[in-house]
C-alpha positions as CSV (number, residue, x, y, z in Angstrom):
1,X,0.0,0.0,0.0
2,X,1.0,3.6,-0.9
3,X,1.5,5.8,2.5
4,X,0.9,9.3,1.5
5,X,0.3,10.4,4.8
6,X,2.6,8.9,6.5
7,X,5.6,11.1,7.5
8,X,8.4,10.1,9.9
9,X,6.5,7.4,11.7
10,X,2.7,9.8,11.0
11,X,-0.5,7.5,10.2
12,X,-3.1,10.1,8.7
13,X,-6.7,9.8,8.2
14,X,-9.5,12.2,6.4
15,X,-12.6,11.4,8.3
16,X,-15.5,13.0,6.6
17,X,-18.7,12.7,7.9
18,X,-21.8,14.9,6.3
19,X,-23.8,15.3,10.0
20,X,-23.8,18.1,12.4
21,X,-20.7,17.4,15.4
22,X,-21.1,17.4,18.0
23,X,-24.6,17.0,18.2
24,X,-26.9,15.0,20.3
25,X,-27.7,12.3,17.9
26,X,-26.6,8.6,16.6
27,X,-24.1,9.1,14.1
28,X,-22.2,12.1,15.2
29,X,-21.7,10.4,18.9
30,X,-20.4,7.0,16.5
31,X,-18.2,9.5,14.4
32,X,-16.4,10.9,17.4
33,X,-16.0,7.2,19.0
34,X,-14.3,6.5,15.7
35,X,-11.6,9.5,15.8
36,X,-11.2,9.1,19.4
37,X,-10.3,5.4,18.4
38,X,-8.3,6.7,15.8
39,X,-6.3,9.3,18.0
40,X,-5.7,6.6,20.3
41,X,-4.0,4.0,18.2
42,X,-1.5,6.9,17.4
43,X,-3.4,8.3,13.9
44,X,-3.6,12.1,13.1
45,X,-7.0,12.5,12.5
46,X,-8.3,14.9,10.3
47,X,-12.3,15.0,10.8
48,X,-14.2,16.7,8.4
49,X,-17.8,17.3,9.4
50,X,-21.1,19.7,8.7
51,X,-21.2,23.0,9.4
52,X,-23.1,23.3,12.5
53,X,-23.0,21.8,16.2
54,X,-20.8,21.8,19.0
55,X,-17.0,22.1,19.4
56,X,-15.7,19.1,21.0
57,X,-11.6,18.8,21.0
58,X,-10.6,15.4,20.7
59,X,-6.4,15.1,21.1
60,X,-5.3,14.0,17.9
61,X,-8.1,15.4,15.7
62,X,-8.3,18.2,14.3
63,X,-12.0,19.8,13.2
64,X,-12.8,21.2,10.1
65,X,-16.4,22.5,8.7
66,X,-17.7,22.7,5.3
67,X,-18.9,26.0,4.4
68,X,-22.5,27.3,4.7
69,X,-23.1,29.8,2.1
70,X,-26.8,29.2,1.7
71,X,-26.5,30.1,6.0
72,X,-29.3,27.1,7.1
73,X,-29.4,26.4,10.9
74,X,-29.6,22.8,11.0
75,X,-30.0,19.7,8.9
76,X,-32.8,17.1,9.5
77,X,-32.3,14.0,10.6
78,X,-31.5,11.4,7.0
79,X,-31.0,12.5,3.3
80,X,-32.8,15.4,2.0
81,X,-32.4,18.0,-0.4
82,X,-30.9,20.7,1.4
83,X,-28.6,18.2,2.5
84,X,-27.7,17.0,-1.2
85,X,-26.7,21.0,-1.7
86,X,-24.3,21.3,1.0
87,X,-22.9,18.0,0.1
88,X,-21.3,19.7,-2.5
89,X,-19.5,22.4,-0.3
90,X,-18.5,19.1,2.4
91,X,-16.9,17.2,-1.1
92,X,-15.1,20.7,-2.0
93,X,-13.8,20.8,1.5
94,X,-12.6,17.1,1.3
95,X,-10.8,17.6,-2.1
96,X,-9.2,20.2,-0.4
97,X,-8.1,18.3,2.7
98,X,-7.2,15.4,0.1
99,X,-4.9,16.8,-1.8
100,X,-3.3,19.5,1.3
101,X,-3.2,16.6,4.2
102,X,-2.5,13.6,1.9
103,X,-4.3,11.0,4.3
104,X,-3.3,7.3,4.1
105,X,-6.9,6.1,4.8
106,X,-10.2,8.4,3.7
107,X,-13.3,7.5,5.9
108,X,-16.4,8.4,4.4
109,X,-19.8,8.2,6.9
110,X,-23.0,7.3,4.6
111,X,-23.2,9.4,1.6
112,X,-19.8,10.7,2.2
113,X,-18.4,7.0,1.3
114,X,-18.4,7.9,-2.2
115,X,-16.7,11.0,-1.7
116,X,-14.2,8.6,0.6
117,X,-13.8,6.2,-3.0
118,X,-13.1,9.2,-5.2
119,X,-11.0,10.6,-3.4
120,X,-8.9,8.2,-2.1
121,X,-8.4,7.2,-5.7
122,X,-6.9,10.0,-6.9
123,X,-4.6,10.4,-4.1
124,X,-3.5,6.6,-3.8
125,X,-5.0,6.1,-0.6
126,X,-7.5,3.9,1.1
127,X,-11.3,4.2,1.3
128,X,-14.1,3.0,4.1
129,X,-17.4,3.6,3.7
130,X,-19.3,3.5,7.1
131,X,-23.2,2.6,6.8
132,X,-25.3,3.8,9.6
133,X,-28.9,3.1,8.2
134,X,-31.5,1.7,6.3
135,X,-32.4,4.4,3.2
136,X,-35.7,2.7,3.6
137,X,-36.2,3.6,7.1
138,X,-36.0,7.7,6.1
139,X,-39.1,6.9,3.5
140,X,-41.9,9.6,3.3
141,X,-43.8,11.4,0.3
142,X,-43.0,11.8,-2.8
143,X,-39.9,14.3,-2.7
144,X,-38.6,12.3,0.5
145,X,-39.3,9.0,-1.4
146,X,-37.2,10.3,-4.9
147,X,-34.3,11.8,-2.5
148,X,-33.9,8.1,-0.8
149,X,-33.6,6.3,-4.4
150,X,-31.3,8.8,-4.9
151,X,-29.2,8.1,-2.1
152,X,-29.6,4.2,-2.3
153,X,-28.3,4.2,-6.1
154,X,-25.5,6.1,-4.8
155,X,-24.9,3.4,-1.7
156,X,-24.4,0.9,-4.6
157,X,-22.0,2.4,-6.2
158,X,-20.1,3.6,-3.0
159,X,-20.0,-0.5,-1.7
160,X,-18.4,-1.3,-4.7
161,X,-15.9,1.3,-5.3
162,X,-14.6,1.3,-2.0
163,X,-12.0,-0.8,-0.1
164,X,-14.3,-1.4,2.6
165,X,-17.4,-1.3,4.3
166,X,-18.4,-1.1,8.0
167,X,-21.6,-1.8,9.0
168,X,-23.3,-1.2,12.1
169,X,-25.2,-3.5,12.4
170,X,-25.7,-6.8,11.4
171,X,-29.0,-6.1,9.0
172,X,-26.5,-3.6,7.2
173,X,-23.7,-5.4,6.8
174,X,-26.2,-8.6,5.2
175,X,-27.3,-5.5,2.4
176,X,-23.9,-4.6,1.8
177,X,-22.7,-7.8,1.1
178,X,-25.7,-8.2,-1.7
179,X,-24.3,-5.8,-3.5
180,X,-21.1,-6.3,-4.3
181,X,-20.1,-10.0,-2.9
182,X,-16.6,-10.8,-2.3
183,X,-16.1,-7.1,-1.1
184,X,-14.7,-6.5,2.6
185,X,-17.8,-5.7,5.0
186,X,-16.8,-5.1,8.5
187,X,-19.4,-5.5,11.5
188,X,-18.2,-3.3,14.0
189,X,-21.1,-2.3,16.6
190,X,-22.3,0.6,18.5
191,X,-21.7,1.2,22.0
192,X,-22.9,3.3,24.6
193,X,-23.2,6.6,24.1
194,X,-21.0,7.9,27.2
195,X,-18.0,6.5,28.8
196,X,-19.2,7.8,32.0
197,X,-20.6,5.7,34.1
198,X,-23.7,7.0,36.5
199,X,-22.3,8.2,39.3
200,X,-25.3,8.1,43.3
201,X,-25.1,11.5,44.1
202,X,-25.9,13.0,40.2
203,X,-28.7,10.0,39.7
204,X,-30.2,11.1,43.3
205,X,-29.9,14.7,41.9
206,X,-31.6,13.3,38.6
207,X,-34.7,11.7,40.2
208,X,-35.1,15.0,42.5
209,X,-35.0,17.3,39.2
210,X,-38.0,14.7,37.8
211,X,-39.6,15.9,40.7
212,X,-40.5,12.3,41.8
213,X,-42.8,11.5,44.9
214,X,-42.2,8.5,47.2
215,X,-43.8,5.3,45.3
216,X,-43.5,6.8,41.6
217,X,-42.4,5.0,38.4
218,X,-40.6,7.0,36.4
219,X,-40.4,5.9,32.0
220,X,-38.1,7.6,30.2
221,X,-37.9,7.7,26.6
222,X,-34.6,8.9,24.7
223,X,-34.3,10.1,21.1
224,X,-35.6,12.2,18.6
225,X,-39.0,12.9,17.4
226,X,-38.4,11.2,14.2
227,X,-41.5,9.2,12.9
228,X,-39.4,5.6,13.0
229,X,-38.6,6.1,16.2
230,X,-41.8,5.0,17.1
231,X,-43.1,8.6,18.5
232,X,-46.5,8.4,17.4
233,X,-46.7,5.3,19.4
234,X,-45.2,6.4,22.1
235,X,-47.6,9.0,22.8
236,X,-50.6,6.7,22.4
237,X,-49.7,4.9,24.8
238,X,-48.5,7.1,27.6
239,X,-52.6,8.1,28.3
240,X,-53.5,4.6,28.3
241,X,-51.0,4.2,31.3
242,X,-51.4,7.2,33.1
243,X,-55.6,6.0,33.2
244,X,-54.7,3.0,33.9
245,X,-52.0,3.6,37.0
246,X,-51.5,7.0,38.1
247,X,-48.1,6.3,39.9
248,X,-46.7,6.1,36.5
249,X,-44.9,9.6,35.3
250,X,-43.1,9.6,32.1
251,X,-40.2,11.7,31.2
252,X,-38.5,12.9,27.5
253,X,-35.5,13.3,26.5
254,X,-34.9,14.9,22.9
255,X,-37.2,16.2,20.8
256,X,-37.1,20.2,19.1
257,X,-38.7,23.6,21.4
258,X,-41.4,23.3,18.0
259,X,-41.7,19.6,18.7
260,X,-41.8,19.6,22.6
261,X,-44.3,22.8,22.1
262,X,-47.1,20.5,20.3
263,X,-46.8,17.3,22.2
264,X,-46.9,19.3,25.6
265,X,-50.3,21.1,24.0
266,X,-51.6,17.6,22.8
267,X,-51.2,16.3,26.4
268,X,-53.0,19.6,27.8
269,X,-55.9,19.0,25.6
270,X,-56.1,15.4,27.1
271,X,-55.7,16.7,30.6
272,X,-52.6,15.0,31.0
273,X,-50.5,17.7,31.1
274,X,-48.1,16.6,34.1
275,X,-48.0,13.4,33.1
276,X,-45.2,14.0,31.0
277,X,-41.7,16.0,32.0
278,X,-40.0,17.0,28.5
279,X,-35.9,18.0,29.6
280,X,-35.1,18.8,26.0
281,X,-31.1,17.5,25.2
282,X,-28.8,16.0,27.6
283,X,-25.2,15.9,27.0
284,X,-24.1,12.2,26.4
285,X,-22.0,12.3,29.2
286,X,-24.9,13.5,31.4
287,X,-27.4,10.8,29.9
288,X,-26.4,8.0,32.1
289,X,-27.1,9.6,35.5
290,X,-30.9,10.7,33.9
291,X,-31.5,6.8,32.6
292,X,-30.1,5.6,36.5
293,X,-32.5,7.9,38.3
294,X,-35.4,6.1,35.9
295,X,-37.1,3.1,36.5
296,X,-38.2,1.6,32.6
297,X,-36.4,2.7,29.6
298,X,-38.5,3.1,26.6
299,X,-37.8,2.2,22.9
300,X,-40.6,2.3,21.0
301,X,-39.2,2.0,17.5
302,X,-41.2,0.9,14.6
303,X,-39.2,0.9,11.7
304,X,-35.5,0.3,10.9
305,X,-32.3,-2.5,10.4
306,X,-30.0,-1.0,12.4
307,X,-29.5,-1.2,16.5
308,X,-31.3,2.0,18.4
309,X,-28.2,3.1,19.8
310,X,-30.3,4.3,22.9
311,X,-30.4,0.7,23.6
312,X,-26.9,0.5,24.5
313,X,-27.5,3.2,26.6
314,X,-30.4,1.5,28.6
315,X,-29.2,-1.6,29.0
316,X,-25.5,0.1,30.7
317,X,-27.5,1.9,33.0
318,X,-28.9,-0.8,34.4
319,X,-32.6,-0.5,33.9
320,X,-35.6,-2.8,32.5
321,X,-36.9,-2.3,29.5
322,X,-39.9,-2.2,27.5
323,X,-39.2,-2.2,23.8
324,X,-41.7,-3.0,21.0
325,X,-40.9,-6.5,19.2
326,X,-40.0,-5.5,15.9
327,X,-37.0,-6.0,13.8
328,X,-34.6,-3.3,15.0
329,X,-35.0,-3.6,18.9
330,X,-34.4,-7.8,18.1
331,X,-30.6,-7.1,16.6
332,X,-30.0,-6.3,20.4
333,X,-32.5,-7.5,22.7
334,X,-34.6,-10.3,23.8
335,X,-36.9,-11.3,26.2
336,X,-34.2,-12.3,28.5
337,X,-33.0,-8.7,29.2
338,X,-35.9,-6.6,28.2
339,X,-39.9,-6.6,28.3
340,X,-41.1,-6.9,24.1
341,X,-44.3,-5.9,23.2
342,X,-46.1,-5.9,19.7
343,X,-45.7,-2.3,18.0
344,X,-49.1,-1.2,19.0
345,X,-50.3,1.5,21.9
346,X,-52.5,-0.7,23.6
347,X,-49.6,-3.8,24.0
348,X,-47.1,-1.2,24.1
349,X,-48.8,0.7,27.5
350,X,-50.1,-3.1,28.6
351,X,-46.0,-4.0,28.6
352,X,-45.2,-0.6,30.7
353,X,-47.8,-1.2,33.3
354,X,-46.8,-5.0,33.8
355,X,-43.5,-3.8,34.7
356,X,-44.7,-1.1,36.3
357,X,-46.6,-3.2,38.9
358,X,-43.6,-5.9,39.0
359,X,-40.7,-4.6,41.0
360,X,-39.0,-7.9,40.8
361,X,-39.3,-8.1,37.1
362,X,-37.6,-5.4,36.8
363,X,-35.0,-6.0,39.1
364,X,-34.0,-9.4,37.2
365,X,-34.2,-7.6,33.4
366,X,-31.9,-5.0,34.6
367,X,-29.6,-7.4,36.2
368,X,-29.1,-9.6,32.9
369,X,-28.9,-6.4,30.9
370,X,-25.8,-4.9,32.1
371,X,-24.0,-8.1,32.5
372,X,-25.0,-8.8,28.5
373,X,-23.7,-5.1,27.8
374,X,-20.2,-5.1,29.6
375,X,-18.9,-8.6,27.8
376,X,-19.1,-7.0,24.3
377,X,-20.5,-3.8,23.9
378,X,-17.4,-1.5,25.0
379,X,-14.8,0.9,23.9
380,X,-11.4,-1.4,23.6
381,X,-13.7,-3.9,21.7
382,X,-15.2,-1.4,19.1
383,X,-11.4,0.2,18.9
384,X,-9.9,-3.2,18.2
385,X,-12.6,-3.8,15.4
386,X,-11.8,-0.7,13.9
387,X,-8.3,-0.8,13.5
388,X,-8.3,-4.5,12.2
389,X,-10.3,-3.0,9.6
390,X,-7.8,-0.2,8.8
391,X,-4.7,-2.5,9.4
392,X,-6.2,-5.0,6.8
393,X,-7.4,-2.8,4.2
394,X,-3.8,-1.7,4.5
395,X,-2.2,-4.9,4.0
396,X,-4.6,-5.7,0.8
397,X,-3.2,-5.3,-2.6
């Protein structure tokens, strides 16, 4: 393998990544596990990245932005048009870093894989494409619909033009692998969000916050408002629980001011409107004293291949779950370590008020969970993945 990076001992890599960072989601927390990994091993990281969200200094890594010149705020969650523009400006930007920083391995996260291939072609280097989800999972109306076929057609051809492909999850790396057989696809799974672990005196300060009474139970849901996230569901359900036991508070994490706004005035019209505590964004690094001062975890997803990362969280913290039964929340879970119910309101509250009235039950799923979590799921194990797959791809002709 050609080293163009590599200077006096260097290992350089262009990771380019076409989300906000740092930002509360998914795929941004993944992409900074990946250059801390990176950093870690001894790389100099280059990390390319959209031009909004937080600063967050990794050692080793050094941030760069595309440029915004159409000045948008934000980018929705998936592919979409506005995305597809500013696309453009991140390829610019890695053309630039391409040719300046002369990277030994270019990274590319989901539609920046094929910028990854390109590039890494005309500079001699080595390509990874990282898939993080299902195009169909994104799918609705027409526009949305025409922008996913879009983005698929370009999947294919990003599979089988670059050196390798990492999947996150085992669904993924099955659809990789159909395309283009015989190509390198790498399974290397999420883990927890946060390396912190919950610490008493911030979960007591947690539960106190909630504002939780002596005898409560206390269901937290994590994530965004996104449609296959199961949010609909979710807030089907939560009245058919709060009727049905009114010990039972539920609590959110996530969601937009717009978003929070409508669901709190939805509740109000219900007369529900304390059943629900919205706390808008947590850092990472402050979820898992929020999950520990909860007592069920929530994942009502409804659509999907890949692992809810917010599973990973759940089942770290040491918490029982309810989780609807459906094909995403199965990569991970079972009813060993977590309570499944079919992906409907009424099973969905039914599964929330059995634990709810079964202390025990809880007690035992929680148990099982972290011990499942802590043999696999962890940082050294999703490092060592990771740089197998750059040390192989290296050796390849």
């Amino acid at each position: 393998m050609t080293e163009p990076g590599k200077k006096g001992g260097e290992r350089r890599a262009l990771l380019i990544a076409p989300q906000p960072w740092f930002a509360w989601r998914g795929s941004p927390i993944r992409v900074g596990f990946d250059a801390l990994a990176l950093a870690r091993a001894g790389w100099t990281v280059d990390l390319l990245v959209m031009p909004f969200g937080e600063d967050r200094a990794i050692p080793g890594v050094t941030l760069h932005r595309a440029p915004n010149p159409f000045g948008l705020r934000g980018l929705a969650i998936g592919p979409s048009p506005a995305k597809a523009l500013l696309d453009i400006f991140l390829f610019r930007a890695a053309a630039r870093l391409a040719r300046e920083r002369r990277p030994e391995v270019v990274h590319g996260i989901e539609e920046a894989g094929a910028m990854a291939a390109i590039l890494a072609r005309r500079i001699g280097a080595r390509s990874i494409f990282e898939k993080h989800s299902d195009p169909s999972s994104y799918r609705r109306g027409p526009l949305r619909n025409a922008v996913m076929a879009a983005y698929a057609r370009v999947e294919r051809f990003t599979v089988r033009h670059t050196d390798a492909t990492i999947g996150t999850g085992p669904a993924l790396v099955e659809q990789a692998r159909a395309v283009c057989p015989g190509k390198p696809v790498y399974h290397i799974f999420d883990i927890p969000s946060s390396l912190v672990e919950a610490d008493t005196a911030r979960t007591a300060e947690a539960r106190a916050s909630l504002g939780a009474r002596e005898g409560e139970i206390w269901a937290l849901y994590v994530g965004s408002f996104a449609l296959y996230q199961g949010i609909e569901l979710l807030f089907q359900s939560i009245p058919r629980v709060c009727r049905a036991n009114a010990q039972v508070k539920f609590a959110v994490i996530g969601g937009s001011p717009s978003e929070i706004a409508e669901r709190r005035s939805a509740l109000a019209a219900a007369g529900l409107e304390t059943a629900v505590r919205f706390l808008g964004h947590i850092p990472p690094d402050e979820l898992p004293h929020w999950l520990a001062a909860s007592d069920i975890l929530l994942s009502p997803r409804i659509a999907g291949r890949n692992t809810p990362l917010k599973l990973l969280d759940y089942l770290k913290a040491g918490r029982a779950i309810v989780a609807t039964d459906t094909e995403a929340n199965r990569l991970i879970l079972n009813t060993d370590i977590a309570e499944l119910a079919a992906p409907t309101p009424e099973a969905f509250a039914g599964a929330v008020l059995r634990l709810a009235g079964d202390p025990a039950r809880r007690s035992a799923l929680a148990e099982r969970g972290v011990r499942f979590i802590r043999e696999r799921y962890n940082f050294d194990e999703f490092s060592r993945l990771l740089l197998a797959c750059y040390t192989e791809i290296g050796q390849r002709k």
